[in-house]
C-alpha positions in Angstrom: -20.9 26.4 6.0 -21.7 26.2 9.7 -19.3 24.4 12.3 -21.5 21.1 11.9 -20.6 20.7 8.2 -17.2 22.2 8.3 -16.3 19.7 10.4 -18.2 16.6 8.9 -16.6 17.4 5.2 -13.0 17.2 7.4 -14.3 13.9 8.6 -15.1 12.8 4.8 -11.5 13.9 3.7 -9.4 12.1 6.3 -11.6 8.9 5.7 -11.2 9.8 1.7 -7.6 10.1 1.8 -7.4 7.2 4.0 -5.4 8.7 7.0 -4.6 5.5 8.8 -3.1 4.2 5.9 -1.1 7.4 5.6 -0.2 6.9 9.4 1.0 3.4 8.6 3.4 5.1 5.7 4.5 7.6 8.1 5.7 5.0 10.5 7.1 2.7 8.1 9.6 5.6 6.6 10.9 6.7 9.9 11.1 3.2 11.2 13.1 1.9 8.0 15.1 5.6 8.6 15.9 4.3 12.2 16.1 0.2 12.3 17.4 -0.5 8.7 18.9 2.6 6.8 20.9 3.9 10.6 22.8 3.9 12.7 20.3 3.6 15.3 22.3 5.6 18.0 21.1 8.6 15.7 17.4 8.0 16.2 16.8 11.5 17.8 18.5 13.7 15.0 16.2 11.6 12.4 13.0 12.6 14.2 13.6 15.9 13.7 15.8 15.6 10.4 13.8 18.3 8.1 14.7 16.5 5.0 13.5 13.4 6.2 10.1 14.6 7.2 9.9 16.3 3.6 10.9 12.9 2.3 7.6 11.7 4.5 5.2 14.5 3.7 5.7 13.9 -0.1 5.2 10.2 0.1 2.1 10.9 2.5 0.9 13.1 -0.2 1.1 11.3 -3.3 -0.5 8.8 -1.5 -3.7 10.5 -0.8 -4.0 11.9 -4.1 -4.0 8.4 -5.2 -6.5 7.6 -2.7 -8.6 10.4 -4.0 -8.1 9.8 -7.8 -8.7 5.8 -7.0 -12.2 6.8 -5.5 -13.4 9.5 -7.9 -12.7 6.9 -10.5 -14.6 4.3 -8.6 -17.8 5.9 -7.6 -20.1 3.5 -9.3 -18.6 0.4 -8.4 -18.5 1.7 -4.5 -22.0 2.1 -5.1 -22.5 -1.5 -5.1 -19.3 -2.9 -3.5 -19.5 -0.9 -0.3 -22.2 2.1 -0.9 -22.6 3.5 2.8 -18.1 4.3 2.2 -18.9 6.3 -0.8 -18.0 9.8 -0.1 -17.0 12.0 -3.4 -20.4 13.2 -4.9 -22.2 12.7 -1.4 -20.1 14.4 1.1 -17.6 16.0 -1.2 -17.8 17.4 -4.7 -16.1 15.7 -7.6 -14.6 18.9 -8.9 -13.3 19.5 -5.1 -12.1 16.3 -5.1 -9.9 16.6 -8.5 -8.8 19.5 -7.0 -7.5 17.9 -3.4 -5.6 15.7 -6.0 -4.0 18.2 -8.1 -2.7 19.5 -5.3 -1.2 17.2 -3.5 0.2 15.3 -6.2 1.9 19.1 -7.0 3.3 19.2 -3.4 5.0 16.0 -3.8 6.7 16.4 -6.9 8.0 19.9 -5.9 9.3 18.2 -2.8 11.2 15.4 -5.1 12.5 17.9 -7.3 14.1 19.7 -4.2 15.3 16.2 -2.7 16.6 15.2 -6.4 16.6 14.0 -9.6 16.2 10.6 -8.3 13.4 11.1 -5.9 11.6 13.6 -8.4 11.5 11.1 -11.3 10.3 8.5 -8.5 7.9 11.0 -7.2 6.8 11.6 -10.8 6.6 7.7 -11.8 4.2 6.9 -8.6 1.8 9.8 -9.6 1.3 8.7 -13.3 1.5 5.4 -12.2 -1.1 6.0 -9.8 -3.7 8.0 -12.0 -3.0 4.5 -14.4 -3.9 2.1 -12.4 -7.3 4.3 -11.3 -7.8 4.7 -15.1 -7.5 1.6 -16.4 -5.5 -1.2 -15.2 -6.9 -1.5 -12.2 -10.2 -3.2 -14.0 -7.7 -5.5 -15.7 -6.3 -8.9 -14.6 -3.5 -8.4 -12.6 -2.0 -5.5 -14.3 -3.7 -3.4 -11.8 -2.6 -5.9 -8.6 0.9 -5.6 -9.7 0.9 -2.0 -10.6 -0.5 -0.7 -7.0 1.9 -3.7 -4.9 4.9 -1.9 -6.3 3.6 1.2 -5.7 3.3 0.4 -1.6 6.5 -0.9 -1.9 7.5 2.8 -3.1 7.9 4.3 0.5 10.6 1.9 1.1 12.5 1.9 -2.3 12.9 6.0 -2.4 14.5 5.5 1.0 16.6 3.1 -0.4 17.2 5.3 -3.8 18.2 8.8 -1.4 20.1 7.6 1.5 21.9 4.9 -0.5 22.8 3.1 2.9 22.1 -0.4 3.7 19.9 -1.1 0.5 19.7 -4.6 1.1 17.8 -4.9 4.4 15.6 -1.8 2.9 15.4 -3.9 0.0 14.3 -7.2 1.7 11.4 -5.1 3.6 10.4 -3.4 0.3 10.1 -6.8 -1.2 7.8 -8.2 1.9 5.7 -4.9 1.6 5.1 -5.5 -2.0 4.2 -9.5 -1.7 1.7 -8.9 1.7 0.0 -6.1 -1.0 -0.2 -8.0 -4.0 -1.7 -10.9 -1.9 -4.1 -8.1 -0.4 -4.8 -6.8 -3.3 -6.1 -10.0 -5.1 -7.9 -10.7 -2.2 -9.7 -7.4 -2.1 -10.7 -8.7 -5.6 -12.3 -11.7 -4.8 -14.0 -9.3 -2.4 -15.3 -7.1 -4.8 -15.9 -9.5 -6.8 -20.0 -8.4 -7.3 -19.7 -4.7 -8.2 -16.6 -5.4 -10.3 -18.7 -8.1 -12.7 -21.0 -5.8 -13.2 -19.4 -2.6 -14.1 -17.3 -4.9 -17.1 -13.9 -5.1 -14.8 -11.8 -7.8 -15.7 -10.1 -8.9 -12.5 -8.6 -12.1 -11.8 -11.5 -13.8 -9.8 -14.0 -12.8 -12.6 -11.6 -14.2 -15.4 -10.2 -17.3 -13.3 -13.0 -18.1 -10.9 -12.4 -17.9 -7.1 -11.0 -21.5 -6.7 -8.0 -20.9 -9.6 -7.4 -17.4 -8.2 -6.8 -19.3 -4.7 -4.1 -21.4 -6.0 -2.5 -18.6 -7.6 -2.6 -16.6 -4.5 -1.1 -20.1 -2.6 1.5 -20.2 -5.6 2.7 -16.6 -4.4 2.5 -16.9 -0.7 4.8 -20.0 -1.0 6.8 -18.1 -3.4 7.3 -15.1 -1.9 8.2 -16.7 1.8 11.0 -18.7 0.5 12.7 -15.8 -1.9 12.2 -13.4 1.4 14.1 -16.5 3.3 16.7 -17.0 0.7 17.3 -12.7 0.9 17.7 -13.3 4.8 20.1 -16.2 4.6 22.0 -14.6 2.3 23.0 -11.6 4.8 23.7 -13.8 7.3 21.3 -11.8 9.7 20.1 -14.6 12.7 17.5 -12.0 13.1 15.8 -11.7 9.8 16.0 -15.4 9.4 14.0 -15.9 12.4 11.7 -13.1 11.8 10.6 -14.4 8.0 11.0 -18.4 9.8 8.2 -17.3 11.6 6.3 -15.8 8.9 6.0 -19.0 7.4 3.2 -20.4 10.3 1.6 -17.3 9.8 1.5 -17.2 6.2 0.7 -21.1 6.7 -2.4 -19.9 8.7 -3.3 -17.3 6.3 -3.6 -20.2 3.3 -6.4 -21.8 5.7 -8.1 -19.6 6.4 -8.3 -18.9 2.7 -9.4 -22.2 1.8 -12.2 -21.8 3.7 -13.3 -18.3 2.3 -16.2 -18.4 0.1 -18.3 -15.2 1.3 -17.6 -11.6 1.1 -17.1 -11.2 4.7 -14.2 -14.3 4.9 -12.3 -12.1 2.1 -12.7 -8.8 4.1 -11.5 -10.6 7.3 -8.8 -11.6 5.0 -8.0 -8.7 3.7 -7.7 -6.7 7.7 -5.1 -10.0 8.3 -2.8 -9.4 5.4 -2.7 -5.7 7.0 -2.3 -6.9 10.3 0.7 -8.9 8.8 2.1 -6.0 7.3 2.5 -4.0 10.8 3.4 -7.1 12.3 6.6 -6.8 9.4 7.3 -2.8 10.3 7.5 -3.5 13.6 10.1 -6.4 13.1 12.4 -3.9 11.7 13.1 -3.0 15.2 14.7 -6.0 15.7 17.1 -6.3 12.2 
């Protein structure tokens, strides 16, 4: 392999295992380390706190195994959905690929069972979990929506789980990290919506229809604001009530926009805003 392909197959991986998403991850964890879990006086020594970057790196892994595993499971429906993003079996072999997966996923659970029991039998839960939902439930209504929303909202929760210090506002951010996803995640659906049908997945737009999947997704949003409200209220933090006050006009402007979807592109445009949303939320943690 010359220099030209070496470095075009490392291309392939970091777009396989999605490495801006594994950024975002990264910067979540040491932002909830800093703003939520604390004190914030501290911020240095968590920087370079070695069990907190292990903490990271397993996450980050099991997270790109699940990337990997997702893909290799979803070749021919890429094929239709979004065929020029297909890279297992065109730029990188399936049996490397399985491979990349095994190994990461081992990395990760031999980090958890160094952290702990607790963060082991998380670690261990996400990567079944994850090699589920590529397997089966994520051609099933829902199942699969749900499944992979709590599974984002797993970077926050094994914070919560191993430092055991201000759960609550950890908590509150895990919950808005796992409502912004399942929202995404429906809406990457209706996206999808083409190469699903035709491969036999049973997703809620191709069960419901677009229009009844909408009001479900307007059901949730409405949902999902006022229970993060409520949480907010309830710890009396001026700062998180105005932070998740505001989320309701933007949240108000994301059911608009929504209404007026009907094509592929409005759902992908969708989709980049609920991600948009979700940095907008890690960066508020500055601010709790």
């Amino acid at each position: 392999m010359n220099t030209t392909e070496f470095l075009k197959t490392i291309s392939a991986f970091f777009r396989l295992v999605r490495v801006n998403n594994l950024l975002i991850i990264v910067l979540t964890q040491y932002m909830a380390r800093i703003f939520l879990v604390g004190p914030k006086s501290e911020w240095l020594s968590y920087i370079f706190d070695y069990k907190q970057f292990m903490l990271v790196f397993a996450t980050v892994c099991i997270a790109a195994a699940g990337y990997i595993i997702n893909d290799y499971f979803d070749i021919k429906i890429d094929m239709v959905n979004k065929p020029r993003e297909v890279i297992i079996g065109r730029l990188i072999k399936r049996r490397w690929a399985i491979l990349h997966h095994q190994s990461l996923n081992f990395i990760g659970i031999a980090i958890g069972f160094f952290l702990g029991l607790k963060v082991f039998l998380i670690n261990v839960f996400a990567v079944s979990a994850l090699w589920f939902y590529s397997e089966r439930f994520k051609r099933q209504a829902f199942i699969g929506n749900f499944l992979v929303a709590f599974l984002t909202s797993f970077s926050l929760i094994v914070l919560a789980v191993y430092y055991k210090k201000n759960e609550m506002y950890v908590n509150i951010y895990a919950l808005f990290a796992f409502s912004i996803s399942l929202i995404r995640e429906i809406i990457k659906d209706m996206e999808d919506i083409r190469g699903d049908a035709r491969y036999g997945c049973r997703t809620l737009p191709i069960i419901w229809g677009i229009r009844r999947t909408k009001i479900l997704l307007y059901v949730f949003i409405v949902c999902f604001v006022s229970v993060l409200f409520f949480m907010a209220y309830s710890l009396h933090n001026r700062y998180l009530i105005v932070i998740f006050s505001g989320s309701i006009i933007v949240f108000s402007w994301l059911m608009n926009k929504l209404y007026w979807a009907d094509r592929k592109k409005d759902f992908t445009l969708l989709s980049r805003i609920c991600k948009i949303i979700m940095l907008g939320g890690i960066a508020s943690m500055i601010f709790v």
